[in-house]
C-alpha positions in Angstrom: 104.6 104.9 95.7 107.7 104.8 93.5 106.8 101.1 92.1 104.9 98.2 92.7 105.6 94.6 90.8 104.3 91.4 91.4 107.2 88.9 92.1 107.9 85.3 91.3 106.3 84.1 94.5 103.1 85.8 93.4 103.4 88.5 96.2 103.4 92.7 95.3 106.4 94.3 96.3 105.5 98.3 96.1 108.8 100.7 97.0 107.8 104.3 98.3 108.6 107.3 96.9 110.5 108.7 100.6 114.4 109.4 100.5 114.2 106.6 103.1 111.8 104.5 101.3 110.8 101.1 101.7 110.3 98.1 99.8 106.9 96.6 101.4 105.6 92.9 100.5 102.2 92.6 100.3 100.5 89.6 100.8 96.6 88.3 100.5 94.7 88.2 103.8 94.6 84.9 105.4 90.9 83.3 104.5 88.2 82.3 106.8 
């Protein structure tokens, strides 16, 4: 992992550390 922030909309956002890397949003899992 290169970064990871926590955006306006209260998601993370982490970008990998590939030469192709991504920019993943990760969000909280759906409650029961």
């Amino acid at each position: 992992m290169r970064d990871v922030r926590v955006g306006p909309d209260g998601y993370l956002y982490v970008l990998t550390d590939e030469s192709d890397g991504q920019l993943l949003k990760v969000s909280p899992a759906a409650t029961r």
